[in-house]
LUMRO-136784 format. One record per residue (C-alpha): chain; residue number from 1; x, y, z. Coordinates in steps of 0.25 Angstrom, whole numbers. Layout:
// LUMRO-136784
[site 'A', NUM, [X, Y, Z]]
...
// end
This chain:
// LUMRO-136784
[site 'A', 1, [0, 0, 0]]
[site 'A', 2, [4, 13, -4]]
[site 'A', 3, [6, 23, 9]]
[site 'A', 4, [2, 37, 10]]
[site 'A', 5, [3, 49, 18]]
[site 'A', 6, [-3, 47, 33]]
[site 'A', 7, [-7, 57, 43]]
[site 'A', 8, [-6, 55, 57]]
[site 'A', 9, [-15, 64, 68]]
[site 'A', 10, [-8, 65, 82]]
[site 'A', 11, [-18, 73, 91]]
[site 'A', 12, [-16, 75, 105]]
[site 'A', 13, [-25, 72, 118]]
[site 'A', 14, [-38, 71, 118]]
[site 'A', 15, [-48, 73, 129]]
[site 'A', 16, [-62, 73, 127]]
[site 'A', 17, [-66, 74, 141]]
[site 'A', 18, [-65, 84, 152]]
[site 'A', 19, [-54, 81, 164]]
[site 'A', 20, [-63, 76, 175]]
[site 'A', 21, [-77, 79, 170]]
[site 'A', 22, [-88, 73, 161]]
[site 'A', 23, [-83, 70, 147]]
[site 'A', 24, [-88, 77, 135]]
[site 'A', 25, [-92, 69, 124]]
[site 'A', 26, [-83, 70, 112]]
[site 'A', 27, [-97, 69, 102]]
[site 'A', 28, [-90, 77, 92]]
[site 'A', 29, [-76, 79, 88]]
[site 'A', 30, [-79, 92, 79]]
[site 'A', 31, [-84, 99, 95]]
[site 'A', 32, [-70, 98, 98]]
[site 'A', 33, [-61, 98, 87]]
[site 'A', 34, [-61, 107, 75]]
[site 'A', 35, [-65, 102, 60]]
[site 'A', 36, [-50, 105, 56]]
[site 'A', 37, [-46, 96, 65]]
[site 'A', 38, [-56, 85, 62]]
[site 'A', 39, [-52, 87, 48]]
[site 'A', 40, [-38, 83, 49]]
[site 'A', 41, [-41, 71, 58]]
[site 'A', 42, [-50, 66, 45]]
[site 'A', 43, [-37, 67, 36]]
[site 'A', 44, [-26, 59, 44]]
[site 'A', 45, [-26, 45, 46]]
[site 'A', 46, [-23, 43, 59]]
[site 'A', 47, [-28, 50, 71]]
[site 'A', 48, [-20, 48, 85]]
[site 'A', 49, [-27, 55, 97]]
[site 'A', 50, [-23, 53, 112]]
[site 'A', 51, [-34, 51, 120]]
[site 'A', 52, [-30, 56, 136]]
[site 'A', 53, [-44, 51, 141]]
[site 'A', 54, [-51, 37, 142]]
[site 'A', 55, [-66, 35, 137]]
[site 'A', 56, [-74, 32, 150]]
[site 'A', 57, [-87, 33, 155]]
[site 'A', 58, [-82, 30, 169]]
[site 'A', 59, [-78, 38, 180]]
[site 'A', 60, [-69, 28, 188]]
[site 'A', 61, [-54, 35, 188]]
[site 'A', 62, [-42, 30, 191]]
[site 'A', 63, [-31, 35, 202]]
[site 'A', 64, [-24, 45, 194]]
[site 'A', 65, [-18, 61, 196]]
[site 'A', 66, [-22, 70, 186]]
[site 'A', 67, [-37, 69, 178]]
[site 'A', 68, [-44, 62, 172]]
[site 'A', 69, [-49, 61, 159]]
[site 'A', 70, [-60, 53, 152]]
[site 'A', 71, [-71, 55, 143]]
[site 'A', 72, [-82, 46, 139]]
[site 'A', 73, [-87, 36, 130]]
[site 'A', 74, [-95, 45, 122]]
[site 'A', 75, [-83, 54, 117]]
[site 'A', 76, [-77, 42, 109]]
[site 'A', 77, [-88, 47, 98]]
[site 'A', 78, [-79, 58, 97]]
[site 'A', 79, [-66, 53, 97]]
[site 'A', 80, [-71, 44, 87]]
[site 'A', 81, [-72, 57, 79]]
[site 'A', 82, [-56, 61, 79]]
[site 'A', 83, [-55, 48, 71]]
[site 'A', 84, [-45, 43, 80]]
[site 'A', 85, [-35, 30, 75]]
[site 'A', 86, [-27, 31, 87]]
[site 'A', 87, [-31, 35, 102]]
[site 'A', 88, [-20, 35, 113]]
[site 'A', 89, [-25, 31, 127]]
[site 'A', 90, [-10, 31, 131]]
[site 'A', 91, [-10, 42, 142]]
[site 'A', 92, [-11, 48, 156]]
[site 'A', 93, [-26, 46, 158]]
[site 'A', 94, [-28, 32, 151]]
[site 'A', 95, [-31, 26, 164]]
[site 'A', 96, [-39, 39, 172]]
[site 'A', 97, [-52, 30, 172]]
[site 'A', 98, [-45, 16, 173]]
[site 'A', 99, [-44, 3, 165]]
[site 'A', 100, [-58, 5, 162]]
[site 'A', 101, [-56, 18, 155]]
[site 'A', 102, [-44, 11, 146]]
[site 'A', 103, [-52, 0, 143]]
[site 'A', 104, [-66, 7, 139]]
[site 'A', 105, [-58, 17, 131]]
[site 'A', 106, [-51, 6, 123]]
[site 'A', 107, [-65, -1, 121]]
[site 'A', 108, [-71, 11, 114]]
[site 'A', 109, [-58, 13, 106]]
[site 'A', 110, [-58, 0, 102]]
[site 'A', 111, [-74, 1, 100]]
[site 'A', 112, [-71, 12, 91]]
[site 'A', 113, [-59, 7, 82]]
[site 'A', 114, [-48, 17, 88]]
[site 'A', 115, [-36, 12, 92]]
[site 'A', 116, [-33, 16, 106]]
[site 'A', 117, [-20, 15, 110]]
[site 'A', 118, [-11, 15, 124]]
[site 'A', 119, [-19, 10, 135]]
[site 'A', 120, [-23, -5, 139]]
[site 'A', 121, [-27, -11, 151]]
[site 'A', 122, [-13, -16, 156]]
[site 'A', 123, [1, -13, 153]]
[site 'A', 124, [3, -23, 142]]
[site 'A', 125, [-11, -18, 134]]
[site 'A', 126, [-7, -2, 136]]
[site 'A', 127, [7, -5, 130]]
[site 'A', 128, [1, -14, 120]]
[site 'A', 129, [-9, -5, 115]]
[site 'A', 130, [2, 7, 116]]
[site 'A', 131, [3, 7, 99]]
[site 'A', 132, [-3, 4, 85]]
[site 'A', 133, [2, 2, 71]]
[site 'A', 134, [-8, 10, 62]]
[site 'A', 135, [-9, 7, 45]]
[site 'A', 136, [-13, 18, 37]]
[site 'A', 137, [-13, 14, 24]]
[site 'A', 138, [1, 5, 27]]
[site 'A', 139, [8, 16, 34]]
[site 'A', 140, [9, 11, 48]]
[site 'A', 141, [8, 20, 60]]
[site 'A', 142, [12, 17, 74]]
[site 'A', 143, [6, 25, 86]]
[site 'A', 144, [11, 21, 100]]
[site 'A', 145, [6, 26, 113]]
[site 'A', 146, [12, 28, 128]]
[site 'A', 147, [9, 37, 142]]
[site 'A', 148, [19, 40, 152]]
[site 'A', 149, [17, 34, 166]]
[site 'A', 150, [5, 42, 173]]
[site 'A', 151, [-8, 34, 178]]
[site 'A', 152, [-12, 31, 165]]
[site 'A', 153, [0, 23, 161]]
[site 'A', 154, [0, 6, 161]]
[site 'A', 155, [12, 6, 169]]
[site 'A', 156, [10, -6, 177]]
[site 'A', 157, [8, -21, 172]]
[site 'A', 158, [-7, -21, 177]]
[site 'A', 159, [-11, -7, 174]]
[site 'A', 160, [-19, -2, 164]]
[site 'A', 161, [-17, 12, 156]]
[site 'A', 162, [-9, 18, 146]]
[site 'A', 163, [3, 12, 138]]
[site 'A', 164, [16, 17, 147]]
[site 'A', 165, [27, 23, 143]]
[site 'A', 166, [38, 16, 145]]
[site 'A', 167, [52, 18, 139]]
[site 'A', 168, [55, 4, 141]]
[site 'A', 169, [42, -1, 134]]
[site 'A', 170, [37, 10, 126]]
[site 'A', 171, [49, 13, 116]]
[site 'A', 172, [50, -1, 114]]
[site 'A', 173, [37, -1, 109]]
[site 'A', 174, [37, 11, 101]]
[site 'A', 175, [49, 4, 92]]
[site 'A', 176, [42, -9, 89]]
[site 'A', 177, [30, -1, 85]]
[site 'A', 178, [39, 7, 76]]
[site 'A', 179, [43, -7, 69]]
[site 'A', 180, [29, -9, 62]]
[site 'A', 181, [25, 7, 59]]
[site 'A', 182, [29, 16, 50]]
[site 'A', 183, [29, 27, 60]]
[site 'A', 184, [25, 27, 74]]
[site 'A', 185, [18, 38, 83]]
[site 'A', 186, [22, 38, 99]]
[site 'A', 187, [10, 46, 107]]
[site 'A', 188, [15, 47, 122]]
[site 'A', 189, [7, 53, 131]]
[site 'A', 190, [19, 61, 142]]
[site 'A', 191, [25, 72, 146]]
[site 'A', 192, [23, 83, 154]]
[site 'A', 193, [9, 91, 151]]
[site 'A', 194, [11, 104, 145]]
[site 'A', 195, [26, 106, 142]]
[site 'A', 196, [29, 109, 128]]
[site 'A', 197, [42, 100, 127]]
[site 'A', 198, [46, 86, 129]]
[site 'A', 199, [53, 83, 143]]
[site 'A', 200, [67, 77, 143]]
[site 'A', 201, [62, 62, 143]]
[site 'A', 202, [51, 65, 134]]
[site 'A', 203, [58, 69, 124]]
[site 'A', 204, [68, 56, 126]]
[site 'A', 205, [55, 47, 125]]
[site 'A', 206, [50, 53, 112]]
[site 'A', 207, [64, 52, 106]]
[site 'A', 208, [65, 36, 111]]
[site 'A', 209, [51, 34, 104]]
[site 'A', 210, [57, 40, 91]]
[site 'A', 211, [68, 31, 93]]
[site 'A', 212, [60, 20, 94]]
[site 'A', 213, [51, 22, 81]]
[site 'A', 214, [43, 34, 83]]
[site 'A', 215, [40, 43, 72]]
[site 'A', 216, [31, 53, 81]]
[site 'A', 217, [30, 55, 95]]
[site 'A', 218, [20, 62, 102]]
[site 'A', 219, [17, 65, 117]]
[site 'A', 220, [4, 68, 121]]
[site 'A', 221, [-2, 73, 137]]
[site 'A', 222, [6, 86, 136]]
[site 'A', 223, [-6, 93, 132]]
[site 'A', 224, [2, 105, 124]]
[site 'A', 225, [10, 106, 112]]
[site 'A', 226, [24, 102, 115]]
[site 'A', 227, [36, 101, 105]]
[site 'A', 228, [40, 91, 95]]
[site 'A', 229, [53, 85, 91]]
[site 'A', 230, [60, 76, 80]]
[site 'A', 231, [69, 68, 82]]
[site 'A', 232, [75, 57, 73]]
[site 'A', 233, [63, 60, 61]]
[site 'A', 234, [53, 56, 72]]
[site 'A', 235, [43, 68, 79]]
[site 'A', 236, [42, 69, 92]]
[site 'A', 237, [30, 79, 97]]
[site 'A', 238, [31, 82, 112]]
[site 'A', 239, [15, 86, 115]]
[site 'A', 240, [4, 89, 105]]
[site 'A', 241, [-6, 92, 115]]
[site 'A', 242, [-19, 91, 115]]
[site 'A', 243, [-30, 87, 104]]
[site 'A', 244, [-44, 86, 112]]
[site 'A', 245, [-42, 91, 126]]
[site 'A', 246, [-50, 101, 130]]
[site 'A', 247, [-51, 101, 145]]
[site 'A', 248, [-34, 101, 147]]
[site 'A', 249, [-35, 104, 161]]
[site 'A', 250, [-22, 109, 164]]
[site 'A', 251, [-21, 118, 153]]
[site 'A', 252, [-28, 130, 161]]
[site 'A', 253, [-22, 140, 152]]
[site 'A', 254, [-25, 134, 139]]
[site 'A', 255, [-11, 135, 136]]
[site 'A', 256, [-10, 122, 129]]
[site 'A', 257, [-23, 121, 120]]
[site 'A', 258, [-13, 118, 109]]
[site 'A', 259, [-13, 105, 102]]
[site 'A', 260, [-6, 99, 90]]
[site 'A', 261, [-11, 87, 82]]
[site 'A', 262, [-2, 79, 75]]
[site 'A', 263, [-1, 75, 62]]
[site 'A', 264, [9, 65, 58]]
[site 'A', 265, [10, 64, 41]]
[site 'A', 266, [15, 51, 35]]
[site 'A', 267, [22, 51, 21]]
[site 'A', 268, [20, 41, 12]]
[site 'A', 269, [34, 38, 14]]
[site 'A', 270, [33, 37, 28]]
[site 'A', 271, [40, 50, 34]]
[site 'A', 272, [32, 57, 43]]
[site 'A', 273, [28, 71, 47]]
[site 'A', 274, [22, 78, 59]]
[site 'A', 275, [11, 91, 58]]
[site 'A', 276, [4, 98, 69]]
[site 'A', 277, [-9, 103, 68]]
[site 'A', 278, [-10, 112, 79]]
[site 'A', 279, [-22, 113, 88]]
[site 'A', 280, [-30, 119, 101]]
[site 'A', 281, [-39, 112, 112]]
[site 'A', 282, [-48, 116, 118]]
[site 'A', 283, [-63, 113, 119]]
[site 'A', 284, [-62, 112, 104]]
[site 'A', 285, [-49, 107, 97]]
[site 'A', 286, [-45, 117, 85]]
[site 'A', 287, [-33, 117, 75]]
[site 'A', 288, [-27, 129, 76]]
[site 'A', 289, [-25, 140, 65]]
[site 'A', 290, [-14, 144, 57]]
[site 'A', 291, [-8, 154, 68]]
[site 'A', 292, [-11, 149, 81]]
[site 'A', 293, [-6, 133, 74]]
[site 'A', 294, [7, 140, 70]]
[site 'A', 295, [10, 146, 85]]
[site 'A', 296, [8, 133, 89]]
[site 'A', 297, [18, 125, 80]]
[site 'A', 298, [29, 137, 83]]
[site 'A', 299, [27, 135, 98]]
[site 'A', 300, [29, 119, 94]]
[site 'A', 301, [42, 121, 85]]
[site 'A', 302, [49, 129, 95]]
[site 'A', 303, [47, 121, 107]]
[site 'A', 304, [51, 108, 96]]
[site 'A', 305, [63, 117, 92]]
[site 'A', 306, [68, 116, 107]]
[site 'A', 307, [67, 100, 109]]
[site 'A', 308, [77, 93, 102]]
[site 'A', 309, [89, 99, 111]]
[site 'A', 310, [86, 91, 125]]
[site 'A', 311, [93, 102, 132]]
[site 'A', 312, [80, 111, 128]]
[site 'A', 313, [71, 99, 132]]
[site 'A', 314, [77, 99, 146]]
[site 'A', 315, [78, 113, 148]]
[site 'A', 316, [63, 115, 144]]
[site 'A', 317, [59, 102, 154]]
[site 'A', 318, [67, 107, 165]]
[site 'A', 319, [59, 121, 163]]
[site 'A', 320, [45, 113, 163]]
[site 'A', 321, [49, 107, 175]]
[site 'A', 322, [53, 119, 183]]
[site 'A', 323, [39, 125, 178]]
[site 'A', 324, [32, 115, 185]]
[site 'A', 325, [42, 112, 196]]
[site 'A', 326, [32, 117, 207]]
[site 'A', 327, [21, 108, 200]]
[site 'A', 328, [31, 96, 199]]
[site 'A', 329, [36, 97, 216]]
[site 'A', 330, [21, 100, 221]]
[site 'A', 331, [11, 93, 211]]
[site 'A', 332, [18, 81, 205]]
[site 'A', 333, [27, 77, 217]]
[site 'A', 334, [17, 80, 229]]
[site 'A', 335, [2, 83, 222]]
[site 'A', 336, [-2, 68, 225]]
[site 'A', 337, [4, 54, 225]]
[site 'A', 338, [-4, 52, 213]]
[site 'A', 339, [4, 63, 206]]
[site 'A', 340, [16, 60, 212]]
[site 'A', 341, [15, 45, 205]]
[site 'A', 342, [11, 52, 191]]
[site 'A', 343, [25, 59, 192]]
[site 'A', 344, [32, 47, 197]]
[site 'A', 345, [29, 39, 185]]
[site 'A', 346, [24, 48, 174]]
[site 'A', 347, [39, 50, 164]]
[site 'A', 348, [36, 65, 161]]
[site 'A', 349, [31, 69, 177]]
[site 'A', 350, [41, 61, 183]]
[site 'A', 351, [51, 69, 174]]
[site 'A', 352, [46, 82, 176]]
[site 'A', 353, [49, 77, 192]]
[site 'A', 354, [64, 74, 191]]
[site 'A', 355, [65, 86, 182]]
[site 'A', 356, [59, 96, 194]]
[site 'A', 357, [69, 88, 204]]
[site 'A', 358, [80, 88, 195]]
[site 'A', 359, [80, 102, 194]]
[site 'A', 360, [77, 104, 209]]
[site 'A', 361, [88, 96, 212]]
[site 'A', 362, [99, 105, 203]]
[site 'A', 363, [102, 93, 192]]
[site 'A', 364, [99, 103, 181]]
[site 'A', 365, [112, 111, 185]]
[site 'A', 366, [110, 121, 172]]
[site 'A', 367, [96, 122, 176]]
[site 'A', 368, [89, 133, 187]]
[site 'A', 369, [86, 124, 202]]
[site 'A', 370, [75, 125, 208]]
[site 'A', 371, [76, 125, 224]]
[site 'A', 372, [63, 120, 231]]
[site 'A', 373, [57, 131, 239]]
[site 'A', 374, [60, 119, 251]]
[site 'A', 375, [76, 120, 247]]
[site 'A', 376, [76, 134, 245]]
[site 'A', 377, [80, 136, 261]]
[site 'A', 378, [91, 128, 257]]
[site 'A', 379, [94, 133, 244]]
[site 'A', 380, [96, 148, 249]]
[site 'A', 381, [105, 141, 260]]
[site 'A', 382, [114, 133, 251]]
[site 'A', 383, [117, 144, 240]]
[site 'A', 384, [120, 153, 251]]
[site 'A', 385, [121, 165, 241]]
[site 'A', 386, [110, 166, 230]]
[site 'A', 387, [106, 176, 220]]
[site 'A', 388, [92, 178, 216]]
[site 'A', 389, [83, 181, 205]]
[site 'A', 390, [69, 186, 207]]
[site 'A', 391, [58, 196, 203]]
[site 'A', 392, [45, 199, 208]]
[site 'A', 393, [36, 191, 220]]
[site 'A', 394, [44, 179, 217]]
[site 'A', 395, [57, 186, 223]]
[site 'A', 396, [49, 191, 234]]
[site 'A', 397, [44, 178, 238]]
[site 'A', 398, [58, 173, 238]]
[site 'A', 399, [64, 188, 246]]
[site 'A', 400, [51, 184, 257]]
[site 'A', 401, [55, 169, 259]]
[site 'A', 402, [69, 171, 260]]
[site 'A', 403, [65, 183, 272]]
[site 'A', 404, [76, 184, 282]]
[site 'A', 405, [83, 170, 278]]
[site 'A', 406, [98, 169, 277]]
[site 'A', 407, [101, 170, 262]]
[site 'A', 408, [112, 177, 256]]
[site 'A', 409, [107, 182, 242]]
[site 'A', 410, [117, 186, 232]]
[site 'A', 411, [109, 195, 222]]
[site 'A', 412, [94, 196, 218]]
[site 'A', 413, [94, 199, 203]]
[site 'A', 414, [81, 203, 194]]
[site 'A', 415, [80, 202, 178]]
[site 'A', 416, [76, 216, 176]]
[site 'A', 417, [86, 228, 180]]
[site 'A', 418, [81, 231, 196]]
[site 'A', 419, [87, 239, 207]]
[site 'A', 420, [79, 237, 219]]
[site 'A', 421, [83, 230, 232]]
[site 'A', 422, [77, 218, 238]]
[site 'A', 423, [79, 210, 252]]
[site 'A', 424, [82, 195, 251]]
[site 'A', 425, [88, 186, 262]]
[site 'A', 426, [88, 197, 272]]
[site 'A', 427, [97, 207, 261]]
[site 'A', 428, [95, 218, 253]]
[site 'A', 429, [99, 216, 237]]
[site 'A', 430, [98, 223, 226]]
[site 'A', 431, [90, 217, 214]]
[site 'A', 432, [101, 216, 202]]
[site 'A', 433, [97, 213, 187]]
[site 'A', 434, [103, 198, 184]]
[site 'A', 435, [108, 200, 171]]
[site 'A', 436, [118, 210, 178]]
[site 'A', 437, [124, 201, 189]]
[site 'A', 438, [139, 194, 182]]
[site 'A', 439, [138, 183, 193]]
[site 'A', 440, [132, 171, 186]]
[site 'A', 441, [136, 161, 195]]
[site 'A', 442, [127, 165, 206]]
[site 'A', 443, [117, 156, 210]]
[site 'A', 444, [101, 162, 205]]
[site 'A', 445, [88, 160, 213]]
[site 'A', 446, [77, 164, 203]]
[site 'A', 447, [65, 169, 212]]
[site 'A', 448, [54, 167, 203]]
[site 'A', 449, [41, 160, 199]]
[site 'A', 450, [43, 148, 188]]
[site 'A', 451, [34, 158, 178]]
[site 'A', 452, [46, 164, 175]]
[site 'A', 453, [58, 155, 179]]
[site 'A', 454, [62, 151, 165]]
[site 'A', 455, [64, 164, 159]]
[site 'A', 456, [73, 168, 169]]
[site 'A', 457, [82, 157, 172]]
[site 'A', 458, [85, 159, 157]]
[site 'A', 459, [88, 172, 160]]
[site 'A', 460, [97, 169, 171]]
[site 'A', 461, [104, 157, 165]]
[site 'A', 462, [105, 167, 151]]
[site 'A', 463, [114, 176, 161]]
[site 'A', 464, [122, 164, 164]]
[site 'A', 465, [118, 160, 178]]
[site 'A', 466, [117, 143, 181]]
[site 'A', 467, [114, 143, 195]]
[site 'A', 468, [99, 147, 195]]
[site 'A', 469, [89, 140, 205]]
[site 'A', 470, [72, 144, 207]]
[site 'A', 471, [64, 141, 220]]
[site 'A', 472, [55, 130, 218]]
[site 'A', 473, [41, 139, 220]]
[site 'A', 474, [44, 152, 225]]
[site 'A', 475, [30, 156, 228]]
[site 'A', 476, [28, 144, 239]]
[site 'A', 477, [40, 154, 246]]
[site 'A', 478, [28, 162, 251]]
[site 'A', 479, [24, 153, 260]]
[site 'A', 480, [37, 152, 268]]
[site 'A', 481, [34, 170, 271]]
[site 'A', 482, [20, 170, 270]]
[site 'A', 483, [16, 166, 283]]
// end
């Protein structure tokens, strides 16, 4: 048989449900996704979708942190609609209502002639059911699914759920699909929710995926549009976001309502090539126009320019954790044992974790240290002469808590030219412009929030300085004064 051109739709999650709350029934695809977009899914020949939800009618949850999400039989009407060859059960919430809400999705799946792919009833069915080989006309496409290790994940012998990943398993697999397809698509459903880049490990997965046979890899449950990268021919794309998600509970501000679907073109010679058509979420799902697509795809390009150097993939990973440093000591490690568990085995949490500690501990020596507002006693005491950088209520938080205690401060510089005279540690100084000062080898103490920490540690190591530290959360300062 003579091959032709294929085309290849990627869309991201879909949720046709409300977190917590009654369904609503998905009677109609064209209420919440507009003609173009149903236009170009009738003109591709296979349609991949990752379904984040199971299809229940019951309310029996299992013991999880986080929501849950769910909608009911009726929505498979339409589902049916968005002409789906492939569904992805593989991810975080394939067991939020249990074995039950596997197997009754599976049973009006496979009711409905759509191939449901990465969860099963035990270890063995979720990893067996983890890939399919798909024949379009004799061009043979491989999709293969995994999730990383939250509640949903099969991970023990017994367990039901989704299809784990496992770098002991999972790339082994991923290779002896490649054997019999012509090109092979990887969905992974990790990574950390809302960054734009790929962490460290993740971008080591992907590549060992494209090592392994992989023409496109794709990781999903980021919910924002991340970055792409290629890498040995192969494309790897580090978050799409979403495709039907309307009630994204975490996005407050509506800062990521962006979406990309991906369209994956096969040559009738068998290269490949990889399209965005670049969308917004909301209660209904629109392709954007010509102006608002385009800022998009520049956004995109230039966080992709950045990802193939693995010094500016740390870099931006260490800065994601120090933005979320407060989050990662008080919600991930002491919120609940259930959430402590979620960041013990999930791959991107848990590395989020040793990142915040590593960078508490000092093991990034060319990188700012942050002191735990518990060490800062210590901190003072043990550097015995430090300079400090402030501006605004952050610097007077800090001049209150340190009152009358016995620390001997070097200078108190500002970025903008200043001449006034302030009291810290029990002495007067005057404030000085740091661009000024030739002493680089003094150690820094940056008195701020995190809103504006970056910036200014750029600043500082622009003018040559290396030893820089931040307090952990200045505001909780207040309460040692406040009394």
């Amino acid at each position: 048989m003579e091959k032709r051109p294929i085309k290849v739709i990627i869309a991201g999650d879909i949720v046709p449900a409300s977190v917590d709350q009654d369904c609503f029934e998905l009677g109609s695809a064209s209420q919440i996704l507009d003609d173009r977009i149903l236009d170009l899914l009738k003109c591709v020949d296979v349609r991949i979708y990752n379904l984040e939800c199971v299809i229940t009618d019951s309310e029996e949850k299992e013991l999880k942190a986080g929501p849950y999400l769910k909608c009911d039989s009726d929505s498979i009407n339409g589902i049916k609609q968005l002409l789906p060859t492939v569904l992805i059960g593989a991810n975080n919430h394939a067991m939020d209502y249990g074995i039950q809400g596997i197997n009754y999705t599976k049973k009006i799946m496979d009711k409905n002639n759509i191939i449901f792919l990465g969860t099963g009833v035990n270890q063995e069915e979720a990893r067996s059911n983890a890939g399919v080989v798909l024949d379009i006309d004799g061009v043979r496409i491989g999709v293969y699914c995994c999730a990383e290790d939250e509640f949903s994940a099969s991970r023990v012998h017994d367990w039901g759920g989704a299809n784990l990943y496992d770098p002991l398993t999972s790339f082994e697999d991923v290779k002896q699909l490649s054997e019999i397809c012509d090109h092979l698509i990887v969905i992974y459903h990790g990574g950390l929710e809302y960054y734009r880049f790929p962490s460290p490990n993740l971008q080591r997965i992907f590549r060992k995926f494209a090592d392994n046979g992989a023409s496109v890899v794709v990781a999903n449950h980021g919910h924002c549009v991340a970055c792409e990268e290629e890498y040995q021919g192969k494309r790897l794309i580090y978050g799409q976001g979403n495709f039907i998600y309307n009630n994204c509970i975490y996005d407050k501000s509506g800062d990521y309502r962006d979406g990309l679907m991906i369209e994956v073109d096969i040559s009738d010679e068998g290269s490949f090539d990889v399209k965005y058509w670049p969308i917004r979420c909301g209660e209904k799902t629109v392709l954007l126009n010509a102006n608002d697509a385009k800022k998009v795809m520049e956004e995109y390009q230039k966080r992709s320019l950045s990802v193939t150097e693995k010094k500016n993939v740390e870099y931006n990973y260490l800065w994601e954790t120090v933005d979320r440093f407060s989050g990662v000591e008080k919600d991930y490690l002491v919120y609940d044992t259930l959430r402590i568990l979620n960041n013990m085995q999930c791959e991107s949490l848990r590395e989020l974790v040793i990142c915040a500690y590593d960078i508490c501990a000092g093991r990034y020596k060319q990188f700012l240290q942050i002191i735990p507002n518990a060490k800062l006693d210590s901190f003072f005491i043990e550097s015995r002469r430090i300079s400090i950088f402030g501006a605004g209520k952050a610097f007077e938080v800090l001049s209150k808590w340190l009152g009358d205690k016995a620390v001997e401060v070097g200078h108190v510089y500002t970025s903008e030219r200043c001449n006034k005279k302030v009291c810290v540690g029990n002495k007067e100084h005057v404030v000085e412009q740091i661009s000024k000062c030739e002493n680089r080898e003094q150690e820094i103490l940056i008195c701020t929030g995190f809103d504006y920490l970056r910036e200014i540690y750029e600043e500082l190591v622009g003018l040559g300085y290396e030893r820089i530290y931040v307090i952990g959360n200045i505001w909780e300062l207040k309460n040692d004064y406040e009394d």
